[in-house]
C-alpha positions as a Python dict, from the first residue, in 0.01 Angstrom:
ca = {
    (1, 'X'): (0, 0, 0),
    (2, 'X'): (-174, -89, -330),
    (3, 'X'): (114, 127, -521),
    (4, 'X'): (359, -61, -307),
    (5, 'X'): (255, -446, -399),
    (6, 'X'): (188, -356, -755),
    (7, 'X'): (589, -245, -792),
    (8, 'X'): (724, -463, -529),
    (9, 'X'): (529, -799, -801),
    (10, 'X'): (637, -607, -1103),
    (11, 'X'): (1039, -652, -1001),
    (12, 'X'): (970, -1009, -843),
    (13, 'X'): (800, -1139, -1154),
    (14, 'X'): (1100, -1033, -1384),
    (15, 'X'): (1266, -1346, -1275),
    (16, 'X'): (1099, -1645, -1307),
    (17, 'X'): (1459, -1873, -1411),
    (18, 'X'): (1587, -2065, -1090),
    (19, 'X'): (1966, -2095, -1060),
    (20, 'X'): (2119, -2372, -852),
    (21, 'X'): (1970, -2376, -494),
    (22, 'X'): (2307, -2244, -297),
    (23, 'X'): (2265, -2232, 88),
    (24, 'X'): (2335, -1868, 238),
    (25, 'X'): (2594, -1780, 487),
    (26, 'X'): (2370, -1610, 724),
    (27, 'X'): (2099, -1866, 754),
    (28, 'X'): (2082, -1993, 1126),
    (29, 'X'): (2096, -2393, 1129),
    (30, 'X'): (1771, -2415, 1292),
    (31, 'X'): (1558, -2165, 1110),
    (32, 'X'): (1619, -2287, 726),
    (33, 'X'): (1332, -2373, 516),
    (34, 'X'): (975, -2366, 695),
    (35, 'X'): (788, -2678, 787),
    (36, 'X'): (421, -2681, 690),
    (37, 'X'): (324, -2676, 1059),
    (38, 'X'): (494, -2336, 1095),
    (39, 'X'): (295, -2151, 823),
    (40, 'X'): (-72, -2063, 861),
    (41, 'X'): (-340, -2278, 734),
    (42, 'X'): (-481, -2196, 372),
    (43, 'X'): (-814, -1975, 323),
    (44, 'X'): (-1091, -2172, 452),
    (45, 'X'): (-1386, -2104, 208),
    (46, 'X'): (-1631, -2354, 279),
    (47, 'X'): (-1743, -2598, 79),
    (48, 'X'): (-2115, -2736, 132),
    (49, 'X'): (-2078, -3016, 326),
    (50, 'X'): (-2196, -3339, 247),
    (51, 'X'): (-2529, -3469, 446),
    (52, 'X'): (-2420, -3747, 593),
    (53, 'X'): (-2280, -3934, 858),
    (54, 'X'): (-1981, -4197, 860),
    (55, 'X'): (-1915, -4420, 1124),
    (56, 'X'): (-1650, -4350, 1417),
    (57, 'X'): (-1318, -4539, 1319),
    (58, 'X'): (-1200, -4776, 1629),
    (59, 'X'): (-878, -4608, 1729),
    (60, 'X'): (-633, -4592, 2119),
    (61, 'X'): (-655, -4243, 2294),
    (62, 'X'): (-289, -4149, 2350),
    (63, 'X'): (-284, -4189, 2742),
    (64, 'X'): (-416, -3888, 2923),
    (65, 'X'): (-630, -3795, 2632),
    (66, 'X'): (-948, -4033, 2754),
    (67, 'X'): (-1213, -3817, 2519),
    (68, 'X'): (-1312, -4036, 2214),
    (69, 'X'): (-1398, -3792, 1902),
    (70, 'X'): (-1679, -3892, 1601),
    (71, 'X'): (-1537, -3787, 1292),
    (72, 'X'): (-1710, -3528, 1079),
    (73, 'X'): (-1998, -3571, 843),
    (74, 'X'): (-1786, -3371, 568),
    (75, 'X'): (-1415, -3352, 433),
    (76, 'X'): (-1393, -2989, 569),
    (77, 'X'): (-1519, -3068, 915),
    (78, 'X'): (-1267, -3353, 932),
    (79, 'X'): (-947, -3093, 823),
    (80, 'X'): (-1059, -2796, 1065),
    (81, 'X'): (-1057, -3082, 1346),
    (82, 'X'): (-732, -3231, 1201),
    (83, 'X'): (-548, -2877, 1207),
    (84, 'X'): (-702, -2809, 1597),
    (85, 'X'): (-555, -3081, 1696),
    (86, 'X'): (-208, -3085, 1468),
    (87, 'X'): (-159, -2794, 1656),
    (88, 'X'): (-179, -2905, 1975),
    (89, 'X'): (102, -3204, 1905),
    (90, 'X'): (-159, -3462, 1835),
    (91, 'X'): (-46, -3538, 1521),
    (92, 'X'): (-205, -3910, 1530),
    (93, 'X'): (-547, -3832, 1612),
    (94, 'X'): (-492, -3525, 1361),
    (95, 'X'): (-422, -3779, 1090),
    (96, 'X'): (-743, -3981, 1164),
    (97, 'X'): (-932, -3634, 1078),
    (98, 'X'): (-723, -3614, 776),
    (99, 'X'): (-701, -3968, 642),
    (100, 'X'): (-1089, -3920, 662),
    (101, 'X'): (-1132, -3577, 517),
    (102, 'X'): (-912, -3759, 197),
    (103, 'X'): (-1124, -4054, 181),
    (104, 'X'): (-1502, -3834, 151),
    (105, 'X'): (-1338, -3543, -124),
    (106, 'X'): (-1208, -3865, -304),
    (107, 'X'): (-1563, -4025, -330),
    (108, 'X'): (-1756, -3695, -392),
    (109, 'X'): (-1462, -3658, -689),
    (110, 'X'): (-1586, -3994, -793),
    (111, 'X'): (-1917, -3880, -800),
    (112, 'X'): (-1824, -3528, -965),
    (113, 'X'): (-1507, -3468, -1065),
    (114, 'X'): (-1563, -3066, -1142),
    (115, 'X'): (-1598, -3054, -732),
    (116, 'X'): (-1358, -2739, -714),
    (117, 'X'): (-1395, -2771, -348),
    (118, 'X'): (-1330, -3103, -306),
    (119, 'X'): (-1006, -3014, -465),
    (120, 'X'): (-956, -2784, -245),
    (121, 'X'): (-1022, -2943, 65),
    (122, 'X'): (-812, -3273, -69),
    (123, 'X'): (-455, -3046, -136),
    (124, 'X'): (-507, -2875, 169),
    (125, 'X'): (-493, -3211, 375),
    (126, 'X'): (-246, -3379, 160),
    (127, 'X'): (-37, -3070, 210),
    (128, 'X'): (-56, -3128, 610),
    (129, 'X'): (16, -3458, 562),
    (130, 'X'): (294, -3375, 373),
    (131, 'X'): (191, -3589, 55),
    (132, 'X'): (361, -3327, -162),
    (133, 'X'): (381, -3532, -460),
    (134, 'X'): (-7, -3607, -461),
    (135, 'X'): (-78, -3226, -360),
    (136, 'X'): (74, -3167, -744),
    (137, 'X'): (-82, -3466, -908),
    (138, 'X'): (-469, -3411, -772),
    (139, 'X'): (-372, -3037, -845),
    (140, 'X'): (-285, -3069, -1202),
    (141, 'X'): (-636, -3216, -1210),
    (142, 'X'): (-853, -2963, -1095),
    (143, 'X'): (-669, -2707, -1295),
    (144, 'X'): (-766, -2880, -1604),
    (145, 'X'): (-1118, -2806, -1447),
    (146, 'X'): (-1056, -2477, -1349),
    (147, 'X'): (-770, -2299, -1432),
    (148, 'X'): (-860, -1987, -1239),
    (149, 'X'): (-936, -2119, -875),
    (150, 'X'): (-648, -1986, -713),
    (151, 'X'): (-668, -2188, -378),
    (152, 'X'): (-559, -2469, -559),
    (153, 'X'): (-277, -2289, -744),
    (154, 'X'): (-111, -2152, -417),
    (155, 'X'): (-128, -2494, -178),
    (156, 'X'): (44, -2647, -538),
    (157, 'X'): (315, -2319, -492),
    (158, 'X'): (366, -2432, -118),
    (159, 'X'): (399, -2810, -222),
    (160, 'X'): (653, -2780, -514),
    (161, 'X'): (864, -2547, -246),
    (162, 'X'): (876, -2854, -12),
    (163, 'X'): (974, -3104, -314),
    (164, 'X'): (1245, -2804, -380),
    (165, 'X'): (1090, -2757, -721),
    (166, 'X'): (1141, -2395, -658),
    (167, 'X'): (1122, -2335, -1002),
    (168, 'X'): (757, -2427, -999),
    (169, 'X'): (703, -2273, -656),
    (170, 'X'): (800, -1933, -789),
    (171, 'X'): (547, -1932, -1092),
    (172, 'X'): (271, -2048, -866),
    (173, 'X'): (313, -1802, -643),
    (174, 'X'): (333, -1548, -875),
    (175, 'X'): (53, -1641, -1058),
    (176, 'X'): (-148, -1603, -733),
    (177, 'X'): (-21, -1321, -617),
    (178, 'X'): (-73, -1122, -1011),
    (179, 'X'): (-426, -1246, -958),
    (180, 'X'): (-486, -1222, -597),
    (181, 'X'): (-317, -915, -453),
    (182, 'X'): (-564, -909, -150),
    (183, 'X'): (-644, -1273, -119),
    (184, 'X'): (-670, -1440, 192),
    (185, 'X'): (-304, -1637, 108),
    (186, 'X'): (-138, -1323, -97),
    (187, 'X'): (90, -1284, 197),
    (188, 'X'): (235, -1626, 253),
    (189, 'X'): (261, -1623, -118),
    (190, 'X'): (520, -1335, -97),
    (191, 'X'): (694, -1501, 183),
    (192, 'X'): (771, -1783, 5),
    (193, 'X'): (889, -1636, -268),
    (194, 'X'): (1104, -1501, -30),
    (195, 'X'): (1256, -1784, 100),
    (196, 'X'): (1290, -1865, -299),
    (197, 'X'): (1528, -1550, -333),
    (198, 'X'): (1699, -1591, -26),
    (199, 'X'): (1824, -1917, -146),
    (200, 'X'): (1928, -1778, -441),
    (201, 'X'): (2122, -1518, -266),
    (202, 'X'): (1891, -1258, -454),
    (203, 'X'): (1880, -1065, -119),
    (204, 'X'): (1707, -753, -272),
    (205, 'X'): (1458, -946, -425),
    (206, 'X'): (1452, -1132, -137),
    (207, 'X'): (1381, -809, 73),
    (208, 'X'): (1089, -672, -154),
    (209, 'X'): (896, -1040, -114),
    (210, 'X'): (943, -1042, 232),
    (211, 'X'): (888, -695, 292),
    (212, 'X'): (527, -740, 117),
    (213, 'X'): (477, -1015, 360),
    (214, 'X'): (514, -841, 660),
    (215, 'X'): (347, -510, 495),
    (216, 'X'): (38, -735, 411),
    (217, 'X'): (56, -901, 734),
    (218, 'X'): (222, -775, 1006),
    (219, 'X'): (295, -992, 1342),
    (220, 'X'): (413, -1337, 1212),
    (221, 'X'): (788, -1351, 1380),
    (222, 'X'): (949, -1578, 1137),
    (223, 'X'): (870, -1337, 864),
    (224, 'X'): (1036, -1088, 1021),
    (225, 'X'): (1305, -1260, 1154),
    (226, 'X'): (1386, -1329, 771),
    (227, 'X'): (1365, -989, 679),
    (228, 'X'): (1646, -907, 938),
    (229, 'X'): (1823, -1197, 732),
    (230, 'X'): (1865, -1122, 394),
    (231, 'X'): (1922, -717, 488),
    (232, 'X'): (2233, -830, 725),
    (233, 'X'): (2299, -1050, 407),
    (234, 'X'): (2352, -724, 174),
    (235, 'X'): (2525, -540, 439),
    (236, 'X'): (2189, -305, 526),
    (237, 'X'): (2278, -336, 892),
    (238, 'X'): (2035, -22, 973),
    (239, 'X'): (1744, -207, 816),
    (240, 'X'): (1814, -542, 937),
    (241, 'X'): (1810, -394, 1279),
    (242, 'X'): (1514, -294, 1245),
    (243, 'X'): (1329, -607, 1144),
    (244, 'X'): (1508, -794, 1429),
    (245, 'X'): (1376, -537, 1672),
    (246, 'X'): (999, -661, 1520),
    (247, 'X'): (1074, -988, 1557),
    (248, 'X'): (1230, -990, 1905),
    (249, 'X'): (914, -757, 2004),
    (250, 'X'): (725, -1053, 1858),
    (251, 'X'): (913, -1345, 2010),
    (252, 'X'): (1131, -1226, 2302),
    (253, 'X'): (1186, -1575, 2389),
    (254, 'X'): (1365, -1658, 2069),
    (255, 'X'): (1773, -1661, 2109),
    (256, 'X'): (1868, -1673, 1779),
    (257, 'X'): (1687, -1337, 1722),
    (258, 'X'): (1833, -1134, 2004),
    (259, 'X'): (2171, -1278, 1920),
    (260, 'X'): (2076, -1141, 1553),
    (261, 'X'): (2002, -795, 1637),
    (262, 'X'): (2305, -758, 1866),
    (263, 'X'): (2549, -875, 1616),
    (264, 'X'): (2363, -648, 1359),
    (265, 'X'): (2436, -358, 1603),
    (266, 'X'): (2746, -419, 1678),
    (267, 'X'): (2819, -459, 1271),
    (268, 'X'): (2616, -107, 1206),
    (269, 'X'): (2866, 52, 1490),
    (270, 'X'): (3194, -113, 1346),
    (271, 'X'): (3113, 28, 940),
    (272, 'X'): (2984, 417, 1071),
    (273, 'X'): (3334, 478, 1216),
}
């Protein structure tokens, strides 16, 4: 596998130059560009947490939801709780755990502004609250501090992609993958650059980015799904079949992907006769 990702970020690092984004044909109108909420949550290294305790903002429990939460003593505490309950559809108490987690890594940046992890933990909750624009600003920051701590540079990478700076994207996630072949985020990091290629219509780069994603980490349907995508895109119906086939075994409730592997096999039929 090592031989593999070393090649695979060799070819996808000879392009760095962007052309004009240009939508592909055989993107399905509901599976585009992902959302934040649909890709996992960044590497949780833990910060020490700050010893204190901060009083329980006054706040109305949607209705059937009668258990009042304390928020945490520490900005990481605060995100984890945010992201439990972001993905349960409680986005409103979610952003009380976020708003919160933003307003203790701003004072301990106050207090030290070479905090790495505060940095951290601030992008990673501006990124969920999809404050992209901040994400880049308190990013450029702690890069001045540290150019080398990596789980800022990929959350930037994700950030720029959703302000459709995929110029930027594409060297940040680069520059974490070239430095970060096995880190915890290496393999979101070639999925996005996937959906950079894709874009561009570059469907073999495309295929090598997302192929690393899936080789790197292996049941995430989407992923997969995308695969199938940009291999029906360059006429590899054999392939694309296959990656369907993963991503139906993944998510057998999904439509779009059984329609996509049936119209891939009746394409791979139609060109062998």
């Amino acid at each position: 596998m090592g031989l593999f990702i070393g090649s695979s970020l060799l070819l996808l690092a000879q392009e760095t130059e962007i052309a004009p984004s240009q939508p592909s044909q055989h993107l399905v109108p509901s599976q585009t560009f992902p959302t934040p909420a649909q890709t996992q949550s960044p590497a949780e290294t833990p910060p020490q947490p700050v010893q204190q305790t901060q009083p329980a903002p006054q706040r109305t429990q949607p209705q059937n939801q009668p258990v009042q939460r304390q928020t945490g003593s520490d900005a990481l505490q605060n995100y984890r709780i945010g992201r439990d309950l972001e993905t349960r559809n409680r986005f409103e108490e979610a952003n009380i755990y976020y708003n919160e987690a933003v307003r203790i890594c701003v004072e301990e940046l106050n207090r030290n502004y070479t905090n790495m992890d505060s940095y951290t933990v601030l992008t990673w909750t501006l990124l969920r609250q999809r404050r992209y624009a901040e994400v880049i600003n308190w990013g450029d920051r702690a890069l001045r501090v540290n150019p080398g701590d990596f789980r800022i540079v990929e959350t930037m990478g994700e950030a720029y992609f959703y302000l459709n700076d995929y110029e930027h994207s594409l060297i940040m996630m680069q520059r974490y993958a070239a430095s970060m072949p096995r880190g915890d985020r290496a393999s979101t990091a070639y999925f996005f650059m996937g959906e950079i290629y894709r874009n561009q219509r570059k469907f073999l780069h495309a295929d090598i980015a997302y192929t690393t994603a899936v080789t790197l980490e292996s049941n995430v349907f989407l992923w997969w799904f995308r695969l199938g995508n940009v291999r029906e895109a360059a006429g590899e119906y054999e392939p694309a079949m296959a990656a369907y086939e993963r991503s139906v075994s993944l998510n057998p409730g999904s439509r779009e992907a059984v329609e996509a592997l049936e119209r891939t096999r009746r394409l791979n039929a139609t060109a062998q006769r």
